[in-house]
C-alpha positions in Angstrom: 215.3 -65.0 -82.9 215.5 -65.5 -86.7 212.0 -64.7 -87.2 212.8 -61.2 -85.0 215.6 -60.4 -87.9 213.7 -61.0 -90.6 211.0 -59.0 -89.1 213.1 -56.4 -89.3 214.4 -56.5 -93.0 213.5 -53.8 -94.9 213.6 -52.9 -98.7 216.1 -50.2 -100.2 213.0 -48.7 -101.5 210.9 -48.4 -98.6 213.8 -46.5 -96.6 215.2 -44.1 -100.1 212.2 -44.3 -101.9 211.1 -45.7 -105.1 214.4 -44.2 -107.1 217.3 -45.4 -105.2 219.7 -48.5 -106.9 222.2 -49.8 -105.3 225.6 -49.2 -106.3 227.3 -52.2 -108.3 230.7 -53.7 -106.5 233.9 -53.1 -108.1 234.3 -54.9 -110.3 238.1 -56.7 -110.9 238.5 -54.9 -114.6 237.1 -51.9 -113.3 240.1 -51.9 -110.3 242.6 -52.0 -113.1 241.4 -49.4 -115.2 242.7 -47.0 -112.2 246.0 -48.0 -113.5 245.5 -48.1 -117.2 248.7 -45.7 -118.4 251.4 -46.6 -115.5 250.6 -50.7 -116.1 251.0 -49.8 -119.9 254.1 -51.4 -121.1 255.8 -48.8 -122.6 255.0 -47.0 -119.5 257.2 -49.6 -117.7 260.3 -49.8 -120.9 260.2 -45.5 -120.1 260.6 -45.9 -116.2 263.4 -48.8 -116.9 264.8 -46.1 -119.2 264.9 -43.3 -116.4 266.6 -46.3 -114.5 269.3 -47.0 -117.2 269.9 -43.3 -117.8 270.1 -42.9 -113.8 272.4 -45.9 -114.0 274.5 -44.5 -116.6 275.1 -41.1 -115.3 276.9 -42.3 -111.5 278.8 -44.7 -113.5 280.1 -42.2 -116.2 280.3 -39.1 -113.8 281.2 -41.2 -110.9 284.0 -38.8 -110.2 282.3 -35.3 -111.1 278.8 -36.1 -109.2 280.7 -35.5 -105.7 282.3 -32.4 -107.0 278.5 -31.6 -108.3 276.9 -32.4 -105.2 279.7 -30.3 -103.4 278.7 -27.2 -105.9 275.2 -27.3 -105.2 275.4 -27.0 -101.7 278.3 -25.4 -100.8 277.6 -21.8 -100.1 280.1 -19.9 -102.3 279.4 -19.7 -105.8 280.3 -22.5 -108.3 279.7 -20.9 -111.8 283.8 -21.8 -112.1 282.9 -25.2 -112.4 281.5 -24.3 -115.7 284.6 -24.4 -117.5 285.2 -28.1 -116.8 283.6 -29.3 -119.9 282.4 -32.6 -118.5 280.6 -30.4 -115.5 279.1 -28.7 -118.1 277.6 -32.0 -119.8 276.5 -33.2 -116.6 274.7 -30.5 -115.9 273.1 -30.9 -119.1 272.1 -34.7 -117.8 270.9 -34.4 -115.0 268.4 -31.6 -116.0 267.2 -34.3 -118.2 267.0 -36.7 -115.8 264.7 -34.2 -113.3 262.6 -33.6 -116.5 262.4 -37.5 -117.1 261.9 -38.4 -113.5 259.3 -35.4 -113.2 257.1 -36.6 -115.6 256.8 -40.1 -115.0 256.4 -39.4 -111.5 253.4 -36.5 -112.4 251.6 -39.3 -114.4 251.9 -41.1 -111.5 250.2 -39.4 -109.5 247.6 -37.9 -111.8 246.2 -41.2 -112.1 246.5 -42.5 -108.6 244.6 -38.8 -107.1 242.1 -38.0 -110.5 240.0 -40.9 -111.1 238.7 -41.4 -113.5 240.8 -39.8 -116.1 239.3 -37.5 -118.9 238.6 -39.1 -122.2 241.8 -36.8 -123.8 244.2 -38.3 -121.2 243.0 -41.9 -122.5 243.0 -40.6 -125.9 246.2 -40.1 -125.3 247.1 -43.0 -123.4 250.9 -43.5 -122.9 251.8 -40.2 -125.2 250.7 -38.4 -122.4 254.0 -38.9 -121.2 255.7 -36.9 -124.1 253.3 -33.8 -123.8 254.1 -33.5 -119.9 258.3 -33.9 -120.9 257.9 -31.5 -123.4 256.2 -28.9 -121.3 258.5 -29.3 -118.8 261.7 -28.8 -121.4 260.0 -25.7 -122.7 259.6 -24.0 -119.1 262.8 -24.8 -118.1 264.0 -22.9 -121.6 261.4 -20.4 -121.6 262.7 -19.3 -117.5 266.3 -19.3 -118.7 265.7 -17.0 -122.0 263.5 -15.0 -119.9 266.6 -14.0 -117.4 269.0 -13.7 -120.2 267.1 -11.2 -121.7 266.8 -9.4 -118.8 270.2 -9.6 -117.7 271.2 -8.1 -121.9 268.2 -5.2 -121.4 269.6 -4.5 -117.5 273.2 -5.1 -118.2 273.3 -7.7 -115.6 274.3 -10.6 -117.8 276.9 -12.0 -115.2 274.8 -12.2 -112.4 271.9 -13.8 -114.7 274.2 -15.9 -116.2 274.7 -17.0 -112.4 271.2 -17.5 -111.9 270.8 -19.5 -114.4 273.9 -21.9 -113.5 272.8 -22.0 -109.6 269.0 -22.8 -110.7 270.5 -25.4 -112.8 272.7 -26.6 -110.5 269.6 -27.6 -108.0 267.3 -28.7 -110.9 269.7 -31.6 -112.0 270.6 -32.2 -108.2 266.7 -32.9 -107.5 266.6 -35.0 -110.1 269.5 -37.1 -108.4 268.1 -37.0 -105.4 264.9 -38.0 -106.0 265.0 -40.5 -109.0 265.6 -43.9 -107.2 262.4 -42.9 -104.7 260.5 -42.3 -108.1 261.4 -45.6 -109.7 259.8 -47.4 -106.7 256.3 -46.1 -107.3 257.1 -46.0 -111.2 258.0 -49.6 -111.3 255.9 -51.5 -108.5 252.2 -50.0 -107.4 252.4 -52.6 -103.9 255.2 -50.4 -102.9 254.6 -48.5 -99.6 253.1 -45.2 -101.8 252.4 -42.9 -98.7 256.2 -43.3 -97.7 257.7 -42.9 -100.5 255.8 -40.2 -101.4 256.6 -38.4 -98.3 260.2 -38.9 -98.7 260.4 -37.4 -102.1 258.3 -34.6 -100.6 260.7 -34.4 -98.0 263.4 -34.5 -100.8 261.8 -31.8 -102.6 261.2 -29.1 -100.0 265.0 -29.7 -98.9 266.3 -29.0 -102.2 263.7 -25.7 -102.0 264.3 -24.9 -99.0 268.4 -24.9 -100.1 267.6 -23.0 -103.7 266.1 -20.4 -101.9 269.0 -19.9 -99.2 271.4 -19.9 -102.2 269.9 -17.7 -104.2 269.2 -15.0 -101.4 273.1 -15.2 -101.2 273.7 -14.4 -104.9 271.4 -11.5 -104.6 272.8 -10.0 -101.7 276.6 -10.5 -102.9 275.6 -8.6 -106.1 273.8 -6.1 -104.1 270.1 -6.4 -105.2 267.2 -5.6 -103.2 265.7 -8.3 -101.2 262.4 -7.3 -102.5 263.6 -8.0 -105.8 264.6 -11.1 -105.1 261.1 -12.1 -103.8 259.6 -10.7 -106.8 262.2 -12.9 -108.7 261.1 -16.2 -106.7 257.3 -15.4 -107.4 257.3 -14.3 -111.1 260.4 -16.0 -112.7 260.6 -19.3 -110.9 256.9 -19.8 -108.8 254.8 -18.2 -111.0 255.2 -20.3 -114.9 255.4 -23.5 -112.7 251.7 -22.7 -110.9 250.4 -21.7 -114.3 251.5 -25.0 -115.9 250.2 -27.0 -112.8 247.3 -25.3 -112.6 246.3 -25.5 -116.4 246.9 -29.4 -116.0 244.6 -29.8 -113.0 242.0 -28.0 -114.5 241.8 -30.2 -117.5 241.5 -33.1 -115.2 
């Protein structure tokens, strides 16, 4: 029997011809190199920063986040709330905090899906982190000067002024919602990824799905064509946000 098998052994070479190698195992350093920015430790002090800041924000605003919960999904209009001065600041926040939670979580997965990473995104290392916040700042600014200066050309500044508060209103409520599922792939890599990463999916299409409902409603109390809110969904809100995730794939 054991001189049938090794009968039957047969060189890489004779079966893929003279040119074929054989492809080294993994090796352990090579393993780790998938994770080289999120196992960075400043990667880790900026995730227990998003944790601290999450932290900070229920226990300062433990009494306004119901009443902001309430105004994001309740289905009358909540731009009132905007004269409560600490509404207004935690609005503010919480923006922040979806920025913050946004970007960690996008580096994330960048380097968990592209591997292996360009040479500029190790250049870059941990920094990396600061380009994707500040892009996601600036389109958040960029969408809200766009509508303002609409709403001063068309005359509509109330209702954009509304737009902006009810977009607002769901960007820092996504970051609420969805920052403690974040912090468990930011902080631990054993963590159950595909679950969690369905949940904040999940998470995400909900808070869409409610943006969407919402904002149909303004436009149709103020009387504006459903086409052009569809045309406002695809080229003020849908459209900068493909660009920017597009342009970032493409350099991956």
């Amino acid at each position: 029997m054991a001189w049938q098998i090794d009968s039957l052994a047969v060189g890489i070479a004779e079966v893929f011809g003279n040119q074929a190698q054989l492809v080294a195992p993994l090796s352990a350093e090579g393993g780790s190199a998938v994770w080289a920015l999120t196992s960075h430790p400043i990667y880790h002090l900026l995730a227990l920063a998003l944790l601290g800041y999450l932290a900070f924000l229920v226990y300062s605003y433990r009494g306004e986040i119901p009443l902001f919960v309430q105004s994001t999904l309740m289905m009358k209009s909540s731009a009132s709330d905007e004269a409560n001065p600490i509404f207004s600041t935690l609005l503010g926040r919480t923006q922040q905090l979806a920025v913050m939670a946004g970007t960690l979580l996008a580096v994330r997965i960048v380097e968990s899906e592209f591997v292996p990473l360009p040479e500029w995104v190790e250049s870059w290392g941990v920094g990396i982190v600061v380009l994707l916040y500040v892009a996601g700042a600036m389109l958040i600014i960029v969408q809200n000067l766009a509508l303002k200066v609409v709403g001063l050309v068309c005359g509509a500044s109330d209702f954009t002024h509304e737009a902006i508060t009810l977009k607002s209103l769901f960007v820092g409520f996504w970051g609420l919602i969805i920052s403690l599922p974040a912090l468990l792939l930011l902080i631990n890599h054993s963590v159950a990824e595909t679950f969690v990463l369905h949940t904040i999916t999940f998470l995400t299409s909900l808070a869409l799905l409610t943006y969407m409902f919402k904002s149909f409603l303004l436009f149709r109390r103020s009387k504006i064509s459903i086409l052009i809110w569809f045309l406002y969904l695809c080229t003020v809100e849908a459209l900068p946000v493909t660009l920017l995730t597009v342009g970032i794939i493409r350099q991956l």
